[in-house]
mmCIF file of the N, C-alpha and C atoms, coordinates in Angstrom:
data_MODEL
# 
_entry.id   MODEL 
# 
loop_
_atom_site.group_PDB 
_atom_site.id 
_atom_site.type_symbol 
_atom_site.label_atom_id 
_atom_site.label_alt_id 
_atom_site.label_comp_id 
_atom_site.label_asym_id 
_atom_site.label_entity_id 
_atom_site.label_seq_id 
_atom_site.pdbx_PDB_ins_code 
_atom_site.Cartn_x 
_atom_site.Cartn_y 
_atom_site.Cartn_z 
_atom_site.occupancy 
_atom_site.B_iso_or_equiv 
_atom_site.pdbx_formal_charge 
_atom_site.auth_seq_id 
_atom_site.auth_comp_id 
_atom_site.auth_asym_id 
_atom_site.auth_atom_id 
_atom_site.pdbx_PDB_model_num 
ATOM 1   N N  . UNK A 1 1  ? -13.324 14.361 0.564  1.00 0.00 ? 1  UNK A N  1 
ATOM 2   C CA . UNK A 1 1  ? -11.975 14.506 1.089  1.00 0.00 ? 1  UNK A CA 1 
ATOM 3   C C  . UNK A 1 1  ? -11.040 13.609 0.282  1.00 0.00 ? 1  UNK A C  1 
ATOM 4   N N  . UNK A 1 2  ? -9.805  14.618 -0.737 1.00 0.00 ? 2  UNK A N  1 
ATOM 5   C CA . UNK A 1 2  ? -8.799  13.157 -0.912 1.00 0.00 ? 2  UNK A CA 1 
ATOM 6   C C  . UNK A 1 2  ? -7.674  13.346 -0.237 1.00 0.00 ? 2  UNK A C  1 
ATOM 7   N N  . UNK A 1 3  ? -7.162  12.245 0.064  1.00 0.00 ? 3  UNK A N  1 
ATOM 8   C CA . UNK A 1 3  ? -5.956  12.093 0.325  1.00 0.00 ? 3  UNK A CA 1 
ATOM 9   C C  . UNK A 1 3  ? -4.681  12.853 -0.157 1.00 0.00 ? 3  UNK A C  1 
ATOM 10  N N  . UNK A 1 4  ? -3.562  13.839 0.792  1.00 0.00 ? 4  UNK A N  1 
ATOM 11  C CA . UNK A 1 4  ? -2.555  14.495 0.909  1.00 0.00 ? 4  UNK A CA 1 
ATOM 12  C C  . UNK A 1 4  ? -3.060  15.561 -0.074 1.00 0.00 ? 4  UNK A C  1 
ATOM 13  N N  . UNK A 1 5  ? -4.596  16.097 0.521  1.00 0.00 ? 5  UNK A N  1 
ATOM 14  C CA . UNK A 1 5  ? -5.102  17.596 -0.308 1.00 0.00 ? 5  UNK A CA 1 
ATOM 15  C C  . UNK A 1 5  ? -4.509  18.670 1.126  1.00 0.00 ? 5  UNK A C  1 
ATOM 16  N N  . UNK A 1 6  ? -3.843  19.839 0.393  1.00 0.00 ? 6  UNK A N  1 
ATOM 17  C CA . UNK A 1 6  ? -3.811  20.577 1.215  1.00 0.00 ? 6  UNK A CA 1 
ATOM 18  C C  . UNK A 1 6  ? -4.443  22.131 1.606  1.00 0.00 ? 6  UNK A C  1 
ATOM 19  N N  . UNK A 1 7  ? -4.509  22.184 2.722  1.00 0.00 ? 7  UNK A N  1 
ATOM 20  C CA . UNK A 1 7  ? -5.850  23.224 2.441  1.00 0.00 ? 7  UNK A CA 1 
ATOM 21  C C  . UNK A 1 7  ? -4.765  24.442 3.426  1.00 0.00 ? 7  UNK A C  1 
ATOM 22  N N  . UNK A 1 8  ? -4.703  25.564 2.491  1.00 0.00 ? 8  UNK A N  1 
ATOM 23  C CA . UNK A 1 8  ? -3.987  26.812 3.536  1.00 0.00 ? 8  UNK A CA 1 
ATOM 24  C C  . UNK A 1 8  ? -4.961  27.704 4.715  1.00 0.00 ? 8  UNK A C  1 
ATOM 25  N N  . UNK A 1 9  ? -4.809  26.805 6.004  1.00 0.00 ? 9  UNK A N  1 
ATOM 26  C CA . UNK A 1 9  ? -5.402  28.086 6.978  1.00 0.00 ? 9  UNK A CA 1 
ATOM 27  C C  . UNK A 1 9  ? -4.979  29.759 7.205  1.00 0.00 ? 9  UNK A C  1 
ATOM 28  N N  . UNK A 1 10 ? -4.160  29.734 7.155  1.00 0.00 ? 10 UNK A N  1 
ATOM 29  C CA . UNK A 1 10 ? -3.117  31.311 6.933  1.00 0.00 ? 10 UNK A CA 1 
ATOM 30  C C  . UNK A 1 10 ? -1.659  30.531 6.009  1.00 0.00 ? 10 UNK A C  1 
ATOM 31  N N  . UNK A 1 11 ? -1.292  31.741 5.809  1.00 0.00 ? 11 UNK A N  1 
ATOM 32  C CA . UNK A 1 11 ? -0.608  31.686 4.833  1.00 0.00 ? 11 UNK A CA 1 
ATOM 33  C C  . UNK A 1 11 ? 1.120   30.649 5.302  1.00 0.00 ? 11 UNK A C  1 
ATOM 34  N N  . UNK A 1 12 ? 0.901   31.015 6.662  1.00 0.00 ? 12 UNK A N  1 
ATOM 35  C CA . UNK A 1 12 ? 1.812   30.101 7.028  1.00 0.00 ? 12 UNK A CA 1 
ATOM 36  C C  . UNK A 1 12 ? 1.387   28.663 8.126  1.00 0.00 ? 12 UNK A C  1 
ATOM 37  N N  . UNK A 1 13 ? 0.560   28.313 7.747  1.00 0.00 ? 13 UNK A N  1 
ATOM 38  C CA . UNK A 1 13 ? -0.291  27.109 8.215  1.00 0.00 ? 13 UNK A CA 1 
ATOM 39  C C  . UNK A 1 13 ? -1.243  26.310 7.636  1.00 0.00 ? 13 UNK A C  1 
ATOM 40  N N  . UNK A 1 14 ? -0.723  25.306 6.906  1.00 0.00 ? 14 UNK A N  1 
ATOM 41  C CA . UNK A 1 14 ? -1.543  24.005 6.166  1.00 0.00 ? 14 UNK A CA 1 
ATOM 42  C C  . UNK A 1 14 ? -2.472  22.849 6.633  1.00 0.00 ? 14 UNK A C  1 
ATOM 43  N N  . UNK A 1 15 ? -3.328  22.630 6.145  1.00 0.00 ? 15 UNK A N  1 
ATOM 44  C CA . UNK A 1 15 ? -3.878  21.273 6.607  1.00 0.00 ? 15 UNK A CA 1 
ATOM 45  C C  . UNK A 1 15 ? -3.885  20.420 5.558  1.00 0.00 ? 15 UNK A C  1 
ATOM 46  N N  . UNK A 1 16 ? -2.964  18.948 6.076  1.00 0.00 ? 16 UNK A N  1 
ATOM 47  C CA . UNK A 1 16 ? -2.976  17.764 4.940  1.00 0.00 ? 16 UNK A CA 1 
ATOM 48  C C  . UNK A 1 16 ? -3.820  16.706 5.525  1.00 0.00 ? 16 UNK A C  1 
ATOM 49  N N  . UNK A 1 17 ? -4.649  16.920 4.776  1.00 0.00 ? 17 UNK A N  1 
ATOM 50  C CA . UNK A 1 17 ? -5.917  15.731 4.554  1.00 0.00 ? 17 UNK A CA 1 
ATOM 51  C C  . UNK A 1 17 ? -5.441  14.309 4.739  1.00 0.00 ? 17 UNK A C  1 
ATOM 52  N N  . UNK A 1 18 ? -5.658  13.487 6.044  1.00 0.00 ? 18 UNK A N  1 
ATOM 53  C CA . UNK A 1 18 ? -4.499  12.345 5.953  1.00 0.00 ? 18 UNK A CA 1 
ATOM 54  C C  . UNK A 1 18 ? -6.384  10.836 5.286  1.00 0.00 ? 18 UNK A C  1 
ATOM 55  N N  . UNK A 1 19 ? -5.437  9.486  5.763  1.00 0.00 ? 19 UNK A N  1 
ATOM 56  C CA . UNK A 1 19 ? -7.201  8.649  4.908  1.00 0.00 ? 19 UNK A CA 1 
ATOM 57  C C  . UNK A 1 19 ? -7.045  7.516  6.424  1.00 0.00 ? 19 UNK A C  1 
ATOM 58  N N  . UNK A 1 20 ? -8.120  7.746  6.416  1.00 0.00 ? 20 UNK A N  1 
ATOM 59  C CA . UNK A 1 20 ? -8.818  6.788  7.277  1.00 0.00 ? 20 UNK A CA 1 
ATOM 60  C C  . UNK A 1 20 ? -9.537  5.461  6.923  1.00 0.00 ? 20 UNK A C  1 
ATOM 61  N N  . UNK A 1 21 ? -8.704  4.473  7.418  1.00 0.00 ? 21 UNK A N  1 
ATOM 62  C CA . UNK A 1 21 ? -9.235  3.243  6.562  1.00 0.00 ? 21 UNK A CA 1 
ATOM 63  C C  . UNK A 1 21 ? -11.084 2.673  6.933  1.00 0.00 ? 21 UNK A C  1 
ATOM 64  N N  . UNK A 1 22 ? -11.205 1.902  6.968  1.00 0.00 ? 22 UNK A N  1 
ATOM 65  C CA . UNK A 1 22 ? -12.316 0.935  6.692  1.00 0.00 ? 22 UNK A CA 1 
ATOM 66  C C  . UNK A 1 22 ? -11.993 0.086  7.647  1.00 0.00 ? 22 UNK A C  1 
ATOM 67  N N  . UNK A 1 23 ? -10.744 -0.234 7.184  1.00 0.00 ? 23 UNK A N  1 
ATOM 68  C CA . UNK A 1 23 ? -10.229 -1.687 8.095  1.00 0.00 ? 23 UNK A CA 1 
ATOM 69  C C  . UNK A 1 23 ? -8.856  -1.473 8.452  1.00 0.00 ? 23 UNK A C  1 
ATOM 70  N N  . UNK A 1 24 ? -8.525  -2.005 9.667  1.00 0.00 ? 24 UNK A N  1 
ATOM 71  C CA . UNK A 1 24 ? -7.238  -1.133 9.802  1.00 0.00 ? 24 UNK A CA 1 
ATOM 72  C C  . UNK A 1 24 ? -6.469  -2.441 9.824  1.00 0.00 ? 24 UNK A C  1 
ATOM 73  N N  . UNK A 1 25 ? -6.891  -3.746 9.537  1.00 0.00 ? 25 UNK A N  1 
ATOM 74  C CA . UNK A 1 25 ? -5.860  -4.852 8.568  1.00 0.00 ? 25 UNK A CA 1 
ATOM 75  C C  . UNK A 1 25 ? -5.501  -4.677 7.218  1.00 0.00 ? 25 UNK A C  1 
ATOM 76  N N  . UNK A 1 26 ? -6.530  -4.717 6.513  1.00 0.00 ? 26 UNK A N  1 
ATOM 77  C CA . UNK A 1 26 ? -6.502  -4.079 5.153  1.00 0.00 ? 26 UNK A CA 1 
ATOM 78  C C  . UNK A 1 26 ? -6.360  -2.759 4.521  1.00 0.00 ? 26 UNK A C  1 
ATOM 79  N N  . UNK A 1 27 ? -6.009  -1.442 5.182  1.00 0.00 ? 27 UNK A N  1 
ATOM 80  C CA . UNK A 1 27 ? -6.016  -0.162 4.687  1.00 0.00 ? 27 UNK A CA 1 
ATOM 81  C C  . UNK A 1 27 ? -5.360  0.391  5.530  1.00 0.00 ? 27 UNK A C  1 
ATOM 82  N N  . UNK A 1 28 ? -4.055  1.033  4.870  1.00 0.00 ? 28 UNK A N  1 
ATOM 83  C CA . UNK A 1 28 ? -3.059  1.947  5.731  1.00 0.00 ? 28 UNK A CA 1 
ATOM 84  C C  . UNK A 1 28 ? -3.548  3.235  5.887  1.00 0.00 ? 28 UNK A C  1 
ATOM 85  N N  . UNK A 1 29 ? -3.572  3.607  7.280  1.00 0.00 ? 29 UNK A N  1 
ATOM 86  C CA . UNK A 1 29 ? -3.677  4.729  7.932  1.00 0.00 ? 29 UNK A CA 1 
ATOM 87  C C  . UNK A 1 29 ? -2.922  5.763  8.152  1.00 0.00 ? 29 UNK A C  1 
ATOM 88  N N  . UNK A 1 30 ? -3.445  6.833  7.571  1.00 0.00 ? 30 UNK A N  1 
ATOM 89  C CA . UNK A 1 30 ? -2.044  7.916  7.219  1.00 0.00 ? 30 UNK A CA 1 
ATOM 90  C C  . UNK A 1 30 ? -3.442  9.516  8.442  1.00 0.00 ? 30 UNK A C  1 
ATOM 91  N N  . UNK A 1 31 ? -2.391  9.618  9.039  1.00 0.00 ? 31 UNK A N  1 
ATOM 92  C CA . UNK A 1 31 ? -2.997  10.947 9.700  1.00 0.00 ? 31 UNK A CA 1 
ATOM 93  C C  . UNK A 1 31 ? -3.441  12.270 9.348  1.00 0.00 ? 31 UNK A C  1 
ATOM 94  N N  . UNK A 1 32 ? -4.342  13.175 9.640  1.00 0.00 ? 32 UNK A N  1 
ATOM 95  C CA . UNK A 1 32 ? -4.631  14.158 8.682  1.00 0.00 ? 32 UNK A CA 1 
ATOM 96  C C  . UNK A 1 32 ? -3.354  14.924 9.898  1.00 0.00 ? 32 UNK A C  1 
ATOM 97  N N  . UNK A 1 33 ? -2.362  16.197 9.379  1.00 0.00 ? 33 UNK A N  1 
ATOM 98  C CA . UNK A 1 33 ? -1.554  16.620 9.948  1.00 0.00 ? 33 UNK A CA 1 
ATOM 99  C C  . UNK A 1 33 ? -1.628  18.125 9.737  1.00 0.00 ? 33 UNK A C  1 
ATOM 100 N N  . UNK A 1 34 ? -1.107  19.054 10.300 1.00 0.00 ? 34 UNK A N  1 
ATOM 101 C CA . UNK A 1 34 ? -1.043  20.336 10.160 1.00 0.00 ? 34 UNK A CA 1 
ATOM 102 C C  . UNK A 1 34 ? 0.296   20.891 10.100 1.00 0.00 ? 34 UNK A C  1 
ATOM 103 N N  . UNK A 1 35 ? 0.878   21.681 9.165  1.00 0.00 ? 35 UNK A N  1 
ATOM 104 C CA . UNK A 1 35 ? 2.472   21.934 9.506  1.00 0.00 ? 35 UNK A CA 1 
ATOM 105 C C  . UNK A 1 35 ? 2.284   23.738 9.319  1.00 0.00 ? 35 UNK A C  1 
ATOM 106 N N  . UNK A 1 36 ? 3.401   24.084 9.853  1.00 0.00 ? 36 UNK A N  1 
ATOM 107 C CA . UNK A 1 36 ? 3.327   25.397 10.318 1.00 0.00 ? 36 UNK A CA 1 
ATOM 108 C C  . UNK A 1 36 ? 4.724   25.845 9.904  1.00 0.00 ? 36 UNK A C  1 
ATOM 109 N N  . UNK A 1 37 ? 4.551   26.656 8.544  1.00 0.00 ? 37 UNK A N  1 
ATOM 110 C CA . UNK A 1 37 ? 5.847   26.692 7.932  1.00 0.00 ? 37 UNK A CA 1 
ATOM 111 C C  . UNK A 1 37 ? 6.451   28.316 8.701  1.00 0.00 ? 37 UNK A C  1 
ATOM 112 N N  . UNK A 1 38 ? 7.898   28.119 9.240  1.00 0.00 ? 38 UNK A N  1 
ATOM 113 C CA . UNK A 1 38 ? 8.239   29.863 9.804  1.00 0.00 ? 38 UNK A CA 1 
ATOM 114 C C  . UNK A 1 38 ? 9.639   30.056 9.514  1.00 0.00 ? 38 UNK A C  1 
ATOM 115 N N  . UNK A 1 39 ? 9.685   31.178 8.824  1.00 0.00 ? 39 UNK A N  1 
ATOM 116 C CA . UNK A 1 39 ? 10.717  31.678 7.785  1.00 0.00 ? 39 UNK A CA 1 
ATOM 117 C C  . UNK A 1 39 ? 10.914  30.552 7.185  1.00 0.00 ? 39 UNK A C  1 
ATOM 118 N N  . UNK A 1 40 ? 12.308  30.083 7.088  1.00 0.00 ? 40 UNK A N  1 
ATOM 119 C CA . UNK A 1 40 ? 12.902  28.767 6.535  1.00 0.00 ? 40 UNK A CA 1 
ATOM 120 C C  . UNK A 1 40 ? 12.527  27.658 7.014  1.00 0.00 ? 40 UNK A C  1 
ATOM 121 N N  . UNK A 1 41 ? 12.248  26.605 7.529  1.00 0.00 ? 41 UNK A N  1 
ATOM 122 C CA . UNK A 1 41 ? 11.785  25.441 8.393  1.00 0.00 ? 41 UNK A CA 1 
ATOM 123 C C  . UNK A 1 41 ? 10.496  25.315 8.394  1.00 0.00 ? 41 UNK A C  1 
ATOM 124 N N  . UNK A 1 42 ? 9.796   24.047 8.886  1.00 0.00 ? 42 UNK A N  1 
ATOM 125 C CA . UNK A 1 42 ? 8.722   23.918 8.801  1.00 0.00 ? 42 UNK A CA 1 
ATOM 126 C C  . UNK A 1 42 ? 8.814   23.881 10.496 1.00 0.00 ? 42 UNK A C  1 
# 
């Protein structure tokens, strides 16, 4: 898994690969997210 890979579930629905630290003093935590693009807008 890397970080902000995006993977197309349908053509109007993404998955961004977010990173999960080790240590959550030392390593920023970014969420894996899903966006759902329709017509214009996400």
């Amino acid at each position: 898994m890397t970080t902000g890979t995006s993977h197309a579930i349908t053509p109007e629905l993404h998955l961004i690969e977010g990173h999960h630290p080790h240590s959550l003093w030392e390593d920023p935590d970014f969420p894996t997210i899903a966006v759902y693009r329709g017509a214009r807008r996400l």
